[in-house]
C-alpha positions as CSV (number, residue, x, y, z in Angstrom):
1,X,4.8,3.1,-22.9
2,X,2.9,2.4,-26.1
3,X,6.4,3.2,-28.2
4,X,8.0,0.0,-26.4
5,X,4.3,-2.2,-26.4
6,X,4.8,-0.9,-30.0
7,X,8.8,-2.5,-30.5
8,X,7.9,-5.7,-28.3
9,X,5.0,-6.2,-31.0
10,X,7.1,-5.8,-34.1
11,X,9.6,-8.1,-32.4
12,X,7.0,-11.0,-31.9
13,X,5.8,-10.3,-35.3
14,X,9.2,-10.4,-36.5
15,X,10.1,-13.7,-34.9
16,X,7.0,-15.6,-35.8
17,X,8.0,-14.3,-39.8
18,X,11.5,-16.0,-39.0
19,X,10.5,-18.8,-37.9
20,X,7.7,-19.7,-40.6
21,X,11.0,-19.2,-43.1
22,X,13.6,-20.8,-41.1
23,X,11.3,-23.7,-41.2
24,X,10.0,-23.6,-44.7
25,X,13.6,-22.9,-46.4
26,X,15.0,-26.3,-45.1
27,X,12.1,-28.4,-46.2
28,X,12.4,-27.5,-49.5
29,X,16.2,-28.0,-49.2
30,X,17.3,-31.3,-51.7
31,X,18.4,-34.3,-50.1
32,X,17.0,-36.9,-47.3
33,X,18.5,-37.3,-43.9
34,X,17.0,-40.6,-43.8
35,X,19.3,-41.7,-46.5
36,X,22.2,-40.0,-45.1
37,X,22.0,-41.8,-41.8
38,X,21.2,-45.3,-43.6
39,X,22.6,-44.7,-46.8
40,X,22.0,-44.7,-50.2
41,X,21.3,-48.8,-50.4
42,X,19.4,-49.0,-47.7
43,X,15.9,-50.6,-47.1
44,X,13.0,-49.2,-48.0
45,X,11.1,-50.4,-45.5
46,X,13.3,-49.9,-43.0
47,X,14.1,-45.9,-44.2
48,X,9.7,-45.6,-44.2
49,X,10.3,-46.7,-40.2
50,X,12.7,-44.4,-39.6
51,X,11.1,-41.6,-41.1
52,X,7.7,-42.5,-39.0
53,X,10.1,-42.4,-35.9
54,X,11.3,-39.1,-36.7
55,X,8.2,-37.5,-37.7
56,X,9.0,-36.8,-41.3
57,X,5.9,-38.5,-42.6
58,X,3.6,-35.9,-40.4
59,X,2.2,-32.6,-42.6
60,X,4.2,-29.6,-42.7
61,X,1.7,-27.8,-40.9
62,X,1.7,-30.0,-38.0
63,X,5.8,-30.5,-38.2
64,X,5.7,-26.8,-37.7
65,X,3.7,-26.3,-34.7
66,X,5.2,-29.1,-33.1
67,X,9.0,-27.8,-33.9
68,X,7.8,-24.3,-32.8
69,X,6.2,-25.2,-29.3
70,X,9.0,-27.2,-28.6
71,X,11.2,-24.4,-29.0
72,X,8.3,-22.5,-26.6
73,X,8.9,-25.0,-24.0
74,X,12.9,-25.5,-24.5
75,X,12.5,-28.7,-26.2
76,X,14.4,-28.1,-29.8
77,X,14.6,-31.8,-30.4
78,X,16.8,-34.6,-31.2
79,X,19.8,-34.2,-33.5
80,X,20.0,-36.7,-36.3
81,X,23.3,-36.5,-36.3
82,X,24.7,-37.2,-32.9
83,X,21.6,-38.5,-31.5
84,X,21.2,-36.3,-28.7
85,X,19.1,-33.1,-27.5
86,X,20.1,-30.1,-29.7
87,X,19.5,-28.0,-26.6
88,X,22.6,-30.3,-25.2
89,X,24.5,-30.4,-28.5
90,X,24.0,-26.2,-28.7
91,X,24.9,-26.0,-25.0
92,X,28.3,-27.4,-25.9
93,X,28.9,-25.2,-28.9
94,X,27.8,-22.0,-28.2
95,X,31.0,-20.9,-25.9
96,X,33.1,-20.2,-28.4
97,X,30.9,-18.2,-30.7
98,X,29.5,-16.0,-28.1
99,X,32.7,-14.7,-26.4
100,X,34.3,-14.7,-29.7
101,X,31.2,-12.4,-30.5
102,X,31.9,-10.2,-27.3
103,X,35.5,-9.9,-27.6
104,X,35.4,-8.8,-31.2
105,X,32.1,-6.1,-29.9
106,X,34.7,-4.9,-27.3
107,X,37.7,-4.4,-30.1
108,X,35.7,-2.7,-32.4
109,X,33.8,-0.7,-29.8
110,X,37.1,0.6,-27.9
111,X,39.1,0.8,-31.1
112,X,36.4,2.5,-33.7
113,X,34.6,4.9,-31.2
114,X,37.8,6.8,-30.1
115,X,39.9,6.2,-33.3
116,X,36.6,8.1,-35.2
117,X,36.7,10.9,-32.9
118,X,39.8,11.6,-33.0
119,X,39.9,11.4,-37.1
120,X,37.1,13.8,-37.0
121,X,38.6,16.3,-34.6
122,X,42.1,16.0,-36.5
123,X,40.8,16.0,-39.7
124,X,43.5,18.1,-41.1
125,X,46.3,16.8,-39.7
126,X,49.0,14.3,-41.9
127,X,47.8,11.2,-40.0
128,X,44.1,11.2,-40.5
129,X,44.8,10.2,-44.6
130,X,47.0,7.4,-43.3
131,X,44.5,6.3,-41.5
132,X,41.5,6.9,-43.8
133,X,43.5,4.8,-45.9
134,X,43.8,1.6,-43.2
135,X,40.3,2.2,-42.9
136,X,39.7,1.4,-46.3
137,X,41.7,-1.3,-46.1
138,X,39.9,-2.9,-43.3
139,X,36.9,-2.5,-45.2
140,X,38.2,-4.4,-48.7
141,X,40.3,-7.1,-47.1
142,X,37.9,-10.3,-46.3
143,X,37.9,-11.7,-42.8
144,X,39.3,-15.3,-43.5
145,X,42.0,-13.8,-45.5
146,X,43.0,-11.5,-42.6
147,X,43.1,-14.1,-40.4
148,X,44.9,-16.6,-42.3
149,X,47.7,-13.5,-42.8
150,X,47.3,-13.2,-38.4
151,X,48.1,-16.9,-38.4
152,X,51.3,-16.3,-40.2
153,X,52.9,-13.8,-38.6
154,X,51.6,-14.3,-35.2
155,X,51.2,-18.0,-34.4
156,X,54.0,-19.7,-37.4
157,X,57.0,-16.9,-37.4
158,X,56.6,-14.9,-33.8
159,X,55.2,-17.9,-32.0
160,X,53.2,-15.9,-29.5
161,X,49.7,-17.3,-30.1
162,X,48.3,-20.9,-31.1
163,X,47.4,-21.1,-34.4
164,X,44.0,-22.6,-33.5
165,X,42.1,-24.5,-31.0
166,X,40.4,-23.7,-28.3
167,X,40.5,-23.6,-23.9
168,X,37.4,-23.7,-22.3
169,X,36.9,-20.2,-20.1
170,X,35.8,-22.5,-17.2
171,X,39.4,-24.5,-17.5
172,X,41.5,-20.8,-17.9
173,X,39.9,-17.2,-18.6
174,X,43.0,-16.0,-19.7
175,X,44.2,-19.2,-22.2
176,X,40.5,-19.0,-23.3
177,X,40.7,-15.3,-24.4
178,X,44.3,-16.0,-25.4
179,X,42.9,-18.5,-27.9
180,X,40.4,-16.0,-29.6
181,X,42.1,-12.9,-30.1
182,X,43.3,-13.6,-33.6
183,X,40.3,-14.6,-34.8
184,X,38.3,-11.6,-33.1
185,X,41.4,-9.3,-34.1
186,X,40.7,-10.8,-37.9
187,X,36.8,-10.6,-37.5
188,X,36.8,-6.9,-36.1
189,X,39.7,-5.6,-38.5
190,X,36.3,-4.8,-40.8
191,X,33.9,-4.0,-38.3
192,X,36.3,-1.5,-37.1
193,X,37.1,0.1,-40.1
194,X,33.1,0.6,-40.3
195,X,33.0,2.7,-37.3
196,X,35.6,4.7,-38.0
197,X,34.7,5.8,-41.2
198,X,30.8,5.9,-39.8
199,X,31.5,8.0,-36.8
200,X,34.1,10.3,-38.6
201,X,32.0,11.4,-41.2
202,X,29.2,11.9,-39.0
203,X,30.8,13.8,-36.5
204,X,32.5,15.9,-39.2
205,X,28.6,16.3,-40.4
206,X,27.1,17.3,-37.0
207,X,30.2,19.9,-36.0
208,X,29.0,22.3,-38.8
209,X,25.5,22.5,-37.4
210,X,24.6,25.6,-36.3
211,X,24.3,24.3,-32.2
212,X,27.9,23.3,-32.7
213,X,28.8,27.1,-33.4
214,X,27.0,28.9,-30.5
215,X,28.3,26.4,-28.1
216,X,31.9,27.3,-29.0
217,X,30.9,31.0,-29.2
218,X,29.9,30.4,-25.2
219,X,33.7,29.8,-25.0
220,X,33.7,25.8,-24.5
221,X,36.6,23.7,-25.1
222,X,36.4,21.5,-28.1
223,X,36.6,18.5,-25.9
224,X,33.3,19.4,-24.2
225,X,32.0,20.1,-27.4
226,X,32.5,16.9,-28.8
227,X,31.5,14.9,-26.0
228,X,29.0,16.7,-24.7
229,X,26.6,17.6,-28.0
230,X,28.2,16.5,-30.7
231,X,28.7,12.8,-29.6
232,X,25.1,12.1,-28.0
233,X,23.9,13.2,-32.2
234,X,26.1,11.1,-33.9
235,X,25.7,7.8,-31.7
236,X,22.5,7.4,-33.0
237,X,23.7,6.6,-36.8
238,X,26.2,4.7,-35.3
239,X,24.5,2.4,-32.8
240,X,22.2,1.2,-35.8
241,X,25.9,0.2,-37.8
242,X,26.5,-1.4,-35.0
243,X,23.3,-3.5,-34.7
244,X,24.5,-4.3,-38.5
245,X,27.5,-5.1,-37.8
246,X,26.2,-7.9,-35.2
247,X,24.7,-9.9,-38.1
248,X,28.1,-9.3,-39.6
249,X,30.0,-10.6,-36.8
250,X,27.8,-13.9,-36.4
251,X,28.4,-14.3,-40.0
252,X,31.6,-14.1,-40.2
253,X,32.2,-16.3,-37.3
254,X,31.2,-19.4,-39.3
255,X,34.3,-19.0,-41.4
256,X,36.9,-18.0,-39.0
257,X,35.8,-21.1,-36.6
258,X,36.8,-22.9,-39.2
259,X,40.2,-21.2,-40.3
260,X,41.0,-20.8,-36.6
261,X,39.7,-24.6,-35.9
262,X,37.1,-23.3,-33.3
263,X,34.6,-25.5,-32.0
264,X,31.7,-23.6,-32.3
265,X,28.3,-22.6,-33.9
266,X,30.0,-22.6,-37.6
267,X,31.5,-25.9,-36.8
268,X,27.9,-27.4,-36.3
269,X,26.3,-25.4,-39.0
270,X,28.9,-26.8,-42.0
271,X,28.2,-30.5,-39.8
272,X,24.6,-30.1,-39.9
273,X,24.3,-29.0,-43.6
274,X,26.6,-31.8,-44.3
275,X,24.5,-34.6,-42.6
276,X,20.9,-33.0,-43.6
277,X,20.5,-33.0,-39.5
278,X,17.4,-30.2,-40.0
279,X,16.6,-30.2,-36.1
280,X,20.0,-28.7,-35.5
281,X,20.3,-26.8,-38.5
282,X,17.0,-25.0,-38.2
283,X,17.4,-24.7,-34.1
284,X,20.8,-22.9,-34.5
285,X,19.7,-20.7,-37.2
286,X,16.4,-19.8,-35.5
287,X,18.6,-19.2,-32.4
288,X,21.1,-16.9,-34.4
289,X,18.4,-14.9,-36.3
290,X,16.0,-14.5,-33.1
291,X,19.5,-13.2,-31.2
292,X,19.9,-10.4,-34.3
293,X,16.4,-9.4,-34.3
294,X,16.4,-8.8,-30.2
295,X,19.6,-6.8,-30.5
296,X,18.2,-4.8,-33.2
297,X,15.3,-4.0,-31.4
298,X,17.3,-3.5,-28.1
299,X,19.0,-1.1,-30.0
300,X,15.7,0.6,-31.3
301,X,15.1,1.4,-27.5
302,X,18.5,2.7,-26.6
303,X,17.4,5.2,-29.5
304,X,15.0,6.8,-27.4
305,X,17.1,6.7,-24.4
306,X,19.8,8.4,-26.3
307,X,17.2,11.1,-27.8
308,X,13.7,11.1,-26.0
309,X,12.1,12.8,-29.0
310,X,12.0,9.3,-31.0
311,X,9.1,8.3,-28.3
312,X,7.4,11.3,-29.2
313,X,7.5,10.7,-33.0
């Protein structure tokens, strides 16, 4: 009990540190969203108004408490930009991102996990080089680019898959996931290649510890080796790549939203940074960093699932 109380402290502790940056980072940022929404030649006494209505003229201190027991209470305020609710303008936007987040998750999960065993248990055989090698490749060929390349064959020569866009999962499940597997294929092309080369090396690793001997020496087959003792070791390594990874994956989704012309957090990020609207550019990036910092620590309690001894230590 006191190693959890122990993660669920760290991880308040953790957001509270996010959020005093979040907030301080983009009030030191240049330019004035009161001039963007009025422009340039606009009225001074009309912009000094305009900031009293939207609470720029209050302290930072006080700014800050107020933006962060809003967010407490679900109220992340009103978007300069489209004049609306963030909470309303998120609830439209965040869709895409997250099942584009899941379905690339699932690729690199069903693709990595098995395609790393099986390079580590054939390590010697002609097709693990080959694919050592399109690992590598995964790992130095940027996202966007890969995408851009998926685009070409797949959507302007073969004519299988739109280009872009994007279909609602509520209007069609399947036209929705149809819509996102280039860019999730793109975005876990990298992801994947991590885990392989992760898991491979620390499987290979594990299999010349000395447990790994005496249970073959009992006579089991290498499968049950593998699965049974050698794969519970190496997840650990591997599940904190994949809490990585997630940050990655986030990321990385601003840019291929954009190549693959997906309405989604990246589209509002680039929006909001264009039109100084802080509200929605510090909501969404406080929403984004507290989601990492509660998978990382979701992951730092699998740990001890996956090996009890962590609690003890």
């Amino acid at each position: 009990m006191k190693y959890y109380l122990k993660k669920l402290a760290v991880l308040f502790a953790t957001l509270f540190m996010v959020s005093l940056i979040t907030f301080g980072v983009f009030q030191i940022l240049p330019g004035d969203p009161v001039l963007v929404m009025l422009g340039v030649d606009a009225d001074p006494a009309q912009a000094d108004i305009l900031r009293e209505k939207l609470g720029l003229t209050a302290p930072l201190p006080v700014r800050y408490l107020q933006w962060v027991t809003g967010l407490l209470h679900g109220d992340m305020g009103t978007s300069y930009k489209y004049s609306r609710p963030v909470s309303m303008v998120l609830a439209q936007r965040i869709q895409p991102t997250v099942i584009l987040a899941l379905l690339t998750i699932t690729i690199t999960v069903l693709v990595g996990i098995p395609l790393g065993i099986r390079l580590a248990r054939d390590a010697s055989r002609w097709y693990s080089g080959f694919l050592s090698g399109l690992t590598q490749l995964g790992l130095a060929i940027p996202a966007f680019w890969f995408g851009i390349l998926l685009i070409l064959i797949f959507a302007v020569h073969l004519n299988l898959i739109p280009a872009g866009g994007y279909v609602r999962w509520e209007k069609s499940p399947a036209q929705c996931i149809e819509s996102l597997i280039l860019p999730a294929v793109a975005l876990s092309f990298g992801t994947t290649a991590t885990v392989v080369r992760y898991l491979r090396n620390t499987l290979l690793d594990q299999m010349s510890k000395d447990y790994v001997r005496t249970a073959r020496s009992k006579g089991l087959k290498e499968r049950t080796v593998i699965y049974r003792h050698v794969l519970r070791n190496a997840l650990i390594p591997v599940l904190t790549i994949m809490a990585m990874l997630v940050t990655d994956i986030l990321a990385g989704s601003i840019i291929i939203e954009t190549v693959f012309s997906i309405p989604g957090l990246g589209s509002i990020i680039t929006a909001s940074i264009t039109s100084r609207d802080f509200p929605l550019l510090q909501s969404t990036v406080m929403y984004i960093a507290a989601l990492v910092v509660i998978i990382n620590t979701a992951v730092d309690i699998l740990y001890s699932v996956i090996d009890p001894r962590i609690r003890v230590k």
